[in-house]
N, CA, C and O of each residue as an XYZ file, in Angstrom:
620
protein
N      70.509    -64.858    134.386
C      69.410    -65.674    133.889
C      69.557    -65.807    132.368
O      69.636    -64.822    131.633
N      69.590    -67.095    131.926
C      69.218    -67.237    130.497
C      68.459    -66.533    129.888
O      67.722    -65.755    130.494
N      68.453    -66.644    128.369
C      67.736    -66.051    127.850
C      66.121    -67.055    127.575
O      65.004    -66.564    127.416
N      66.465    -68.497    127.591
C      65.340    -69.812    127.742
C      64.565    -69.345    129.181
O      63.371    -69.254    129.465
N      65.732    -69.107    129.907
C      65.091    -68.821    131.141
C      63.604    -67.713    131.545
O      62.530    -67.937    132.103
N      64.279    -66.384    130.887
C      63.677    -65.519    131.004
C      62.358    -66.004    129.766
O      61.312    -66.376    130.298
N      62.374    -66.009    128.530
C      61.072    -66.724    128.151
C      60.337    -67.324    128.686
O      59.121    -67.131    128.660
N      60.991    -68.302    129.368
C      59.703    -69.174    129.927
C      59.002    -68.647    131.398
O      58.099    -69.185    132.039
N      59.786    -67.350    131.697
C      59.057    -66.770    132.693
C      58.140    -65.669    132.572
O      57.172    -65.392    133.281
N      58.579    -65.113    131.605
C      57.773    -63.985    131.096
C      56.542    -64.854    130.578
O      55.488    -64.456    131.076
N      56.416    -65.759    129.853
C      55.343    -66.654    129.435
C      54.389    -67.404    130.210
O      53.230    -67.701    129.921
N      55.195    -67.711    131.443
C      54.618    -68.373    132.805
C      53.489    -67.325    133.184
O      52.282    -67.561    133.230
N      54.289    -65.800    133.516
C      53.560    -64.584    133.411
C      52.036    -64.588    132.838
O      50.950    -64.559    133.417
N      52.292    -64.620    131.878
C      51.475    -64.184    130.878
C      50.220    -65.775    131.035
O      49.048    -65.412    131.127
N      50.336    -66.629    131.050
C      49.948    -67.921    131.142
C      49.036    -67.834    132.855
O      48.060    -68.555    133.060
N      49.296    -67.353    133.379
C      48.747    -67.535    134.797
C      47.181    -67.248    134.722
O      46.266    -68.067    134.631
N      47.137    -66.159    134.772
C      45.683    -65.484    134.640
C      44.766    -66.003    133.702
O      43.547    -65.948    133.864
N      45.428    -66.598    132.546
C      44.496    -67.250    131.203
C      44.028    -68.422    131.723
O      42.825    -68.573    131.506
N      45.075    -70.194    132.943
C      44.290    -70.868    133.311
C      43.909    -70.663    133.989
O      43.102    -71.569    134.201
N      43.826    -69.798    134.886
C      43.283    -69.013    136.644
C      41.772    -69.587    135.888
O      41.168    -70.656    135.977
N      41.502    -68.268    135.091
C      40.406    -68.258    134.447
C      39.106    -69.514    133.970
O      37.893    -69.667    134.114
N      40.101    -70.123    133.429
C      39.395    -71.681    133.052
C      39.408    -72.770    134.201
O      39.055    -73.943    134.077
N      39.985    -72.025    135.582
C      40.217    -73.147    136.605
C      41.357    -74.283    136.123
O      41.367    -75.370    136.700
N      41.898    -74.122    135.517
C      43.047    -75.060    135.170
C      44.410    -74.858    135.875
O      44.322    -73.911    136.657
N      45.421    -75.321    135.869
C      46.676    -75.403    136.750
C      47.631    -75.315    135.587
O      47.388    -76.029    134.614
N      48.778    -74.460    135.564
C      50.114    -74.196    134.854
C      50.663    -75.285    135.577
O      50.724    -75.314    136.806
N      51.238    -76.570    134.492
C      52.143    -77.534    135.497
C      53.375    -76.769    134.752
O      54.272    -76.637    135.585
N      53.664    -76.347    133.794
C      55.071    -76.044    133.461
C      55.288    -75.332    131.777
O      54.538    -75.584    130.835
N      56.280    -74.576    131.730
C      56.930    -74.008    130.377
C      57.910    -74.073    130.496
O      58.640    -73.736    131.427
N      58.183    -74.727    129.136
C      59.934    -74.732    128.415
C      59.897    -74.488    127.399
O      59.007    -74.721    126.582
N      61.143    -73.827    127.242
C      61.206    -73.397    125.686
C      62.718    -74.579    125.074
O      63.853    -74.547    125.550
N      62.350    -75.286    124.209
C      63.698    -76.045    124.470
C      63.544    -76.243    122.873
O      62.534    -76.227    122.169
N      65.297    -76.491    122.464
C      65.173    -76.821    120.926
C      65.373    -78.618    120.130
O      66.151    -79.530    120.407
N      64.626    -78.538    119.423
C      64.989    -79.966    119.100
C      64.963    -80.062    117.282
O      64.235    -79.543    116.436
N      65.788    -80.715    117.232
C      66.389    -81.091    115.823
C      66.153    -79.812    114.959
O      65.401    -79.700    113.991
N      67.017    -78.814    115.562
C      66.913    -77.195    114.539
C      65.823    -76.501    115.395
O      66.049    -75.324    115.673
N      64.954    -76.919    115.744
C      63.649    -76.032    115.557
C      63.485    -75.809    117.186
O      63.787    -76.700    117.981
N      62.956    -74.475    117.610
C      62.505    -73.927    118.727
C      60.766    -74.141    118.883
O      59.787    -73.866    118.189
N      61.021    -74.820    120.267
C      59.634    -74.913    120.721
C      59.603    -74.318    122.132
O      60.490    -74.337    122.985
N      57.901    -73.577    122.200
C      57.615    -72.864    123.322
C      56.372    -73.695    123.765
O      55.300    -73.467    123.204
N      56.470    -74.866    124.965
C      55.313    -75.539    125.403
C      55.389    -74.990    126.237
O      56.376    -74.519    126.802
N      53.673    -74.935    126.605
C      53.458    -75.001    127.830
C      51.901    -76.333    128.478
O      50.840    -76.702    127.974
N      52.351    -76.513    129.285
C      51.513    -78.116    129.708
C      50.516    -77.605    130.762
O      51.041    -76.746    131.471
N      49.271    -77.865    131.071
C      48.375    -77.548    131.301
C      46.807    -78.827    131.740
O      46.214    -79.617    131.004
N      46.615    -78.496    133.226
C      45.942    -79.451    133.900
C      44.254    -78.980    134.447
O      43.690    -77.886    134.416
N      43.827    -80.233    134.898
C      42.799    -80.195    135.591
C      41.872    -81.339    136.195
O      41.551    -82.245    135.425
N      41.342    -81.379    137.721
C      40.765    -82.496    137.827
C      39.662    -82.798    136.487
O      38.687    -82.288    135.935
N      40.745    -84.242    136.384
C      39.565    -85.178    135.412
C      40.063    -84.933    133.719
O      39.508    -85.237    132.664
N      41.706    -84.062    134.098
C      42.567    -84.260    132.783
C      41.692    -82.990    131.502
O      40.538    -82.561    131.486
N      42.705    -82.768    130.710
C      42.871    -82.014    130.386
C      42.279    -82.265    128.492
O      42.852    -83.250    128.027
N      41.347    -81.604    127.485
C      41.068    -81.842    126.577
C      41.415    -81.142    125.585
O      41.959    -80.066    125.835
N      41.186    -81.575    124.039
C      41.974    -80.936    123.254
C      40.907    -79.249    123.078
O      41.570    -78.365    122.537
N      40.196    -79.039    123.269
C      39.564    -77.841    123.351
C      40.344    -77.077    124.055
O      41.011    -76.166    123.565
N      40.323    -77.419    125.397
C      40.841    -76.591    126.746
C      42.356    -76.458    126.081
O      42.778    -75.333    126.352
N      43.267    -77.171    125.348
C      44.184    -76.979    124.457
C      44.345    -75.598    123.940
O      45.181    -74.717    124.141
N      43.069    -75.707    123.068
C      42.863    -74.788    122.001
C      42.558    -73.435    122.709
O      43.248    -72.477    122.362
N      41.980    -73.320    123.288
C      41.591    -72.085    124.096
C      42.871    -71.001    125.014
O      42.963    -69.797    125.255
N      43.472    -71.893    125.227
C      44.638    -71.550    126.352
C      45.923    -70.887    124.818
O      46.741    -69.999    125.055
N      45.818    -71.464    123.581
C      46.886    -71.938    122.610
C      46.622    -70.386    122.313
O      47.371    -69.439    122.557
N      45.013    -70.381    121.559
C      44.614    -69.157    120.933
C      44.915    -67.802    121.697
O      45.420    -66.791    121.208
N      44.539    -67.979    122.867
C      44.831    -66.254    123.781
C      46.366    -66.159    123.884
O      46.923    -65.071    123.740
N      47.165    -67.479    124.172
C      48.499    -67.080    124.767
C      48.979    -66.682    123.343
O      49.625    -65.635    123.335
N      48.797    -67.317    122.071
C      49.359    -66.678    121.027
C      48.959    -65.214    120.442
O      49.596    -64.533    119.639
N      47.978    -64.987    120.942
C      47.837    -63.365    120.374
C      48.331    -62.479    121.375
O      48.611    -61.325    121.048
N      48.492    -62.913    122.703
C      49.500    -61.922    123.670
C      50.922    -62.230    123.251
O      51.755    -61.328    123.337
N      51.257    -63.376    122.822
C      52.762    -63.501    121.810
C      53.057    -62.619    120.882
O      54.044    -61.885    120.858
N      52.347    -62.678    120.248
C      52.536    -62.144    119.043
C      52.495    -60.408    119.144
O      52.998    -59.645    118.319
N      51.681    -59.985    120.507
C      51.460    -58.832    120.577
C      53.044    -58.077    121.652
O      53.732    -57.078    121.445
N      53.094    -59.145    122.782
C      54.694    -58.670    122.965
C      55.827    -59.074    122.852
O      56.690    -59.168    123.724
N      55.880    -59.356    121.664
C      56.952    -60.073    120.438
C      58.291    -60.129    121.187
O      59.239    -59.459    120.779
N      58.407    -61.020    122.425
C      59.539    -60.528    122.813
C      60.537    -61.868    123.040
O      61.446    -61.900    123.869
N      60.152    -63.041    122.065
C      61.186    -64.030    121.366
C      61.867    -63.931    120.227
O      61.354    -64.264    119.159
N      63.042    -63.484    120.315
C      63.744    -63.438    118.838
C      63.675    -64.200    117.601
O      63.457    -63.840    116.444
N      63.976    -65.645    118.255
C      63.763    -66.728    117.029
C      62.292    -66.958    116.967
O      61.401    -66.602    117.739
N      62.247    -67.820    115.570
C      61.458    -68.841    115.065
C      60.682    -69.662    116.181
O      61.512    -69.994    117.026
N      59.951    -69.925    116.373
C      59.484    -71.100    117.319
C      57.751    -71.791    117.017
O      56.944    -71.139    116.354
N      57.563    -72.517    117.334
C      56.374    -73.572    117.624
C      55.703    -73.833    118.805
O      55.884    -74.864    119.452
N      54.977    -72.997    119.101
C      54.090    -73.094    120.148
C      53.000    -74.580    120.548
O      52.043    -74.746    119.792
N      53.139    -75.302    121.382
C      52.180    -75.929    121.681
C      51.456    -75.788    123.072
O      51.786    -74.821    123.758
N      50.776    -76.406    123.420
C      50.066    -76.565    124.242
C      48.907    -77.927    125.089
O      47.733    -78.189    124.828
N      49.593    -78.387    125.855
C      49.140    -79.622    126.037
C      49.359    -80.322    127.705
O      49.960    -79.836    128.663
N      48.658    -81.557    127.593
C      48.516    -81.990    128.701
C      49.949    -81.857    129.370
O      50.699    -81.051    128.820
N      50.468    -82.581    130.554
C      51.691    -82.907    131.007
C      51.657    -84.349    130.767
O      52.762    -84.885    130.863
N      50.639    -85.145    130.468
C      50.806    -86.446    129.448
C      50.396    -87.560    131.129
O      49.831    -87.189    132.157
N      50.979    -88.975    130.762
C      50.444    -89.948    131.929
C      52.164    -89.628    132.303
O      52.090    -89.505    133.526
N      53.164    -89.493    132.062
C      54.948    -89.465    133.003
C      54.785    -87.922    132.834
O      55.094    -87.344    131.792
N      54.212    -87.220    134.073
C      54.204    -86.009    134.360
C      55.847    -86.276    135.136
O      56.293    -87.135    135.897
N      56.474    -84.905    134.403
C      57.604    -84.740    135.128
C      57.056    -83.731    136.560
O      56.081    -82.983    136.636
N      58.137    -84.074    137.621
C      57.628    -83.556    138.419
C      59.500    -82.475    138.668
O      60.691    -82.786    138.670
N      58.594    -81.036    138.856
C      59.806    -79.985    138.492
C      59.653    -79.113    139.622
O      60.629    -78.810    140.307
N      58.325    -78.625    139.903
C      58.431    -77.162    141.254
C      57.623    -78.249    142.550
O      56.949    -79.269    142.411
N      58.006    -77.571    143.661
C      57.923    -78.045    145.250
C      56.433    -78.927    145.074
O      56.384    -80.084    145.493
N      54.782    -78.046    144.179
C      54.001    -78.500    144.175
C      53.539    -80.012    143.846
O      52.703    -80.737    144.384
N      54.591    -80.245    142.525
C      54.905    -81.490    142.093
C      55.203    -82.473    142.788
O      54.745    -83.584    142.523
N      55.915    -82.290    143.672
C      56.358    -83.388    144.859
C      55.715    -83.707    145.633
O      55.535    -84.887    145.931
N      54.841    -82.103    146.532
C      54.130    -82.320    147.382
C      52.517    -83.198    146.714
O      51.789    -83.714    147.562
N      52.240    -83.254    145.707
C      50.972    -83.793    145.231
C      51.139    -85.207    145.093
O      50.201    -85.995    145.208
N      53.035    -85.744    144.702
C      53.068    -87.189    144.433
C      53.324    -87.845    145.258
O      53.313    -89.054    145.031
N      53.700    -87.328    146.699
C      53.968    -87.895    147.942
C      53.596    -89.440    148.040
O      52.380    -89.441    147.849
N      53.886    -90.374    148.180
C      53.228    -91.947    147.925
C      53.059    -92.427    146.595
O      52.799    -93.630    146.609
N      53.111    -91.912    145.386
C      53.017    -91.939    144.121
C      54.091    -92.607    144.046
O      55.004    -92.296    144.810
N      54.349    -94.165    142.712
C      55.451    -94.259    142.481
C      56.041    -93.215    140.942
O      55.450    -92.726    139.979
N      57.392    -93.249    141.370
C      57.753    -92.578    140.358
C      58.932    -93.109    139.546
O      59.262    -94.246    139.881
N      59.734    -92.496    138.438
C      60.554    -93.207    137.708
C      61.816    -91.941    137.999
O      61.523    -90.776    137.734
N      63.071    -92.246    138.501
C      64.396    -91.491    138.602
C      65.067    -92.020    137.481
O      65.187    -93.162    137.035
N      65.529    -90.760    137.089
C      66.643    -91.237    135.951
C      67.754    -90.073    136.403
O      67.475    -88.884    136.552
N      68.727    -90.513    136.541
C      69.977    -89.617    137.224
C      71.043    -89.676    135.671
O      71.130    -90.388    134.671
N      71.794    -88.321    136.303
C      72.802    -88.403    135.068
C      73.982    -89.209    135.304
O      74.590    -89.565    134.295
N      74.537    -89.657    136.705
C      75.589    -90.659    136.495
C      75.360    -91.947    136.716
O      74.137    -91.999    136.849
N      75.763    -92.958    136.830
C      75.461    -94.169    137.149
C      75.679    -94.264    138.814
O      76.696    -93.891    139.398
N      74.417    -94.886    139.477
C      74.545    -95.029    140.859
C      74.275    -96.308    141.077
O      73.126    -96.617    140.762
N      75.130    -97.411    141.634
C      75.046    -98.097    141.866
C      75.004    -99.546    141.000
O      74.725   -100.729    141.194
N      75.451    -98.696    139.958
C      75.684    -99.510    138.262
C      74.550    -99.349    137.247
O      74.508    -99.877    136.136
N      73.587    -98.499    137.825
C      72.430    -98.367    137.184
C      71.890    -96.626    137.240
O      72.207    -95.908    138.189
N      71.215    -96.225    136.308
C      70.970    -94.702    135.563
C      69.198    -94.757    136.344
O      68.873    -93.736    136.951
N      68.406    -95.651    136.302
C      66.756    -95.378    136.465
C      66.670    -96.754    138.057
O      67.128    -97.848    138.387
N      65.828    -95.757    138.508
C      65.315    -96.535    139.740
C      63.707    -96.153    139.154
O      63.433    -95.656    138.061
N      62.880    -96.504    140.113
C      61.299    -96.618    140.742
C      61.073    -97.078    141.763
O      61.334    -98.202    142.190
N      60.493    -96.108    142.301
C      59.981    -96.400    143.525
C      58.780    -95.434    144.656
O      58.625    -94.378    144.042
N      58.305    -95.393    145.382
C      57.289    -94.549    145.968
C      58.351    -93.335    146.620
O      59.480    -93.426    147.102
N      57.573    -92.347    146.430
C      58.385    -91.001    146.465
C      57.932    -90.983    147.988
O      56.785    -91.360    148.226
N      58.560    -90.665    148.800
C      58.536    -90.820    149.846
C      58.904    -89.772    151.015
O      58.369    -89.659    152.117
N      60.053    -88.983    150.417
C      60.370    -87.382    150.749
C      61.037    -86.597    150.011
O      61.758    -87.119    149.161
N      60.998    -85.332    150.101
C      61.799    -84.249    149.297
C      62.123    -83.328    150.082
O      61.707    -83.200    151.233
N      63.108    -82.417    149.353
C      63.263    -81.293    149.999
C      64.331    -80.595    148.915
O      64.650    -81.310    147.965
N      64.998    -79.043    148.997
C      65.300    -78.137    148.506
C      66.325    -79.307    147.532
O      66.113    -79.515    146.337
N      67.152    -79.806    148.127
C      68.580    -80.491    147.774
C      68.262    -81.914    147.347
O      68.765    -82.280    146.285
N      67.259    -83.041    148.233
C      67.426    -84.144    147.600
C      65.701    -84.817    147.956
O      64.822    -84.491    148.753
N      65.825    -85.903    146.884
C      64.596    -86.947    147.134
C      64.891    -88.326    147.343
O      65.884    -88.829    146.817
N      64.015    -89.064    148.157
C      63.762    -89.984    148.891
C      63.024    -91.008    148.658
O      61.992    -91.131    149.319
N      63.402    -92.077    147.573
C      62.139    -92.858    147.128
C      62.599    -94.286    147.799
O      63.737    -94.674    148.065
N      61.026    -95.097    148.027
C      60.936    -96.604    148.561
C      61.534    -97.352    147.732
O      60.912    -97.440    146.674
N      62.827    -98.140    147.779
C      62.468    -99.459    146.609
C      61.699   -100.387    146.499
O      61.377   -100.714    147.641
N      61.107   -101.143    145.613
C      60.311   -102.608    145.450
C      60.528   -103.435    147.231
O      59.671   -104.016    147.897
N      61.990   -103.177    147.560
C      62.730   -104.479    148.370
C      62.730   -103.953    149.890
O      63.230   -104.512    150.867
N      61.604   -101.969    149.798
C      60.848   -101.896    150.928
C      62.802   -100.985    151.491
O      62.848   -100.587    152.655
N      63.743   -100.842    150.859
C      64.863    -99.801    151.464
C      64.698    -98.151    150.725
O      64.482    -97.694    149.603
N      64.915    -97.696    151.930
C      65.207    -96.180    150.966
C      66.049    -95.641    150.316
O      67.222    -95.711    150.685
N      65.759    -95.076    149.375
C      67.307    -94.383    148.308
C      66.996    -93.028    148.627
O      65.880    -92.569    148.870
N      68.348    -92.291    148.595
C      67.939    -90.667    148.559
C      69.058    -90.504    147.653
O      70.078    -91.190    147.592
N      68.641    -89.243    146.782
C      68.914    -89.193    145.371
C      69.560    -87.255    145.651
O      68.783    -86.511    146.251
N      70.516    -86.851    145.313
C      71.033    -85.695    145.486
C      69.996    -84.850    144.410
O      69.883    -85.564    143.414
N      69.237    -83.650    144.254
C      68.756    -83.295    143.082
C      69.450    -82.870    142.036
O      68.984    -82.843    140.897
N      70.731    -82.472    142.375
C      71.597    -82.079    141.277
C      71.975    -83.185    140.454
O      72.486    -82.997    139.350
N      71.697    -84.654    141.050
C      72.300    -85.827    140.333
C      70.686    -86.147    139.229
O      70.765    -87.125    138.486
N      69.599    -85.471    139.202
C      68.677    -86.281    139.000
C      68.428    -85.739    137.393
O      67.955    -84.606    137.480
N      68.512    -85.965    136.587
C      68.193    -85.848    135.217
C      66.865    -85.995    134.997
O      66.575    -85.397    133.961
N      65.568    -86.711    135.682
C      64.063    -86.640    135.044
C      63.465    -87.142    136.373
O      64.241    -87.915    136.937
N      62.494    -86.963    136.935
C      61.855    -87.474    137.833
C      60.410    -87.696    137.496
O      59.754    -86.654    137.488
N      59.847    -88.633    137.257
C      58.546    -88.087    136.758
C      57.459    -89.403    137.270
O      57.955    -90.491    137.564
N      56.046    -89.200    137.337
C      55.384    -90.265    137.639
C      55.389    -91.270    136.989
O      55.692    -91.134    135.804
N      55.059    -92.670    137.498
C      55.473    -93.641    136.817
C      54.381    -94.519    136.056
O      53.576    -94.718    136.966
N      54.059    -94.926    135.341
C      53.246    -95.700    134.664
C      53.416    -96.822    133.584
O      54.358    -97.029    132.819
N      52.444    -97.365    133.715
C      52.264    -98.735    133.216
C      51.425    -98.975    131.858
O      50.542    -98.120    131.804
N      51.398    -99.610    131.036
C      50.741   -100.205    129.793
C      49.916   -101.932    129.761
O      49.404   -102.352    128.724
């Protein structure tokens, strides 16, 4: 196991019982780096969406159990926040909730001359997913090929 790995589980840990509490849902933690700098999110739900208070509350406790079992080496930036309107969808629960949902695939090689489909998620399982196209055919998508899966939305 990584060492990203193990952070974001020990943190998952630690994170459970704090939204238990507020009735809120852990959709996910990553610790991932971007341009130099280490960040430790974690994204955080509830019917009728998620506010910047309920933010703050979840931010404040998980950082003083941070800080108390100091057990990230580097530098990092903690946030805390919704999973946004393109919720990626990552553990079994995710799938099972978007069942009929359309969603947006973005794969890492080119399939079929093209990187992003959309379409209604339609099945899953351990190895691959199953979405409707527009033109009403099914695609099934290997998961190892899939680079982002996430709900789909509009402006």
């Amino acid at each position: 196991m990584s060492k990203r790995e193990i952070y974001e589980q020990k943190t998952e840990a630690i994170l459970m019982p704090i939204v238990e509490e507020h009735g809120f849902e852990l959709v996910d933690v990553e610790y991932v780096k971007e341009g130099g700098t280490w960040y430790l999110r974690a994204y955080i739900d509830k019917p009728g969406g998620i506010n910047v208070d309920d933010c703050e509350v979840v931010s404040r406790r998980l950082s003083d159990i941070l800080d108390e079992k100091d057990y990230i080496e580097e530098a990092y930036i903690l946030e805390v926040s919704s999973p946004g309107l393109g919720r990626p969808l990552k553990k079994e629960k995710d799938f099972k909730r978007s069942l009929g949902e359309e969603v947006d695939v973005r794969t890492y090689r080119m399939i079929e001359k093209q990187k992003e489909f959309t379409g209604l998620l339609k099945d899953y399982d351990d190895a691959t997913v199953t979405i409707e196209m527009e033109d009403g055919t099914l695609k099934t998508f290997e998961k190892s090929d899939i680079a982002l899966i996430r709900l789909a939305f509009d402006f």
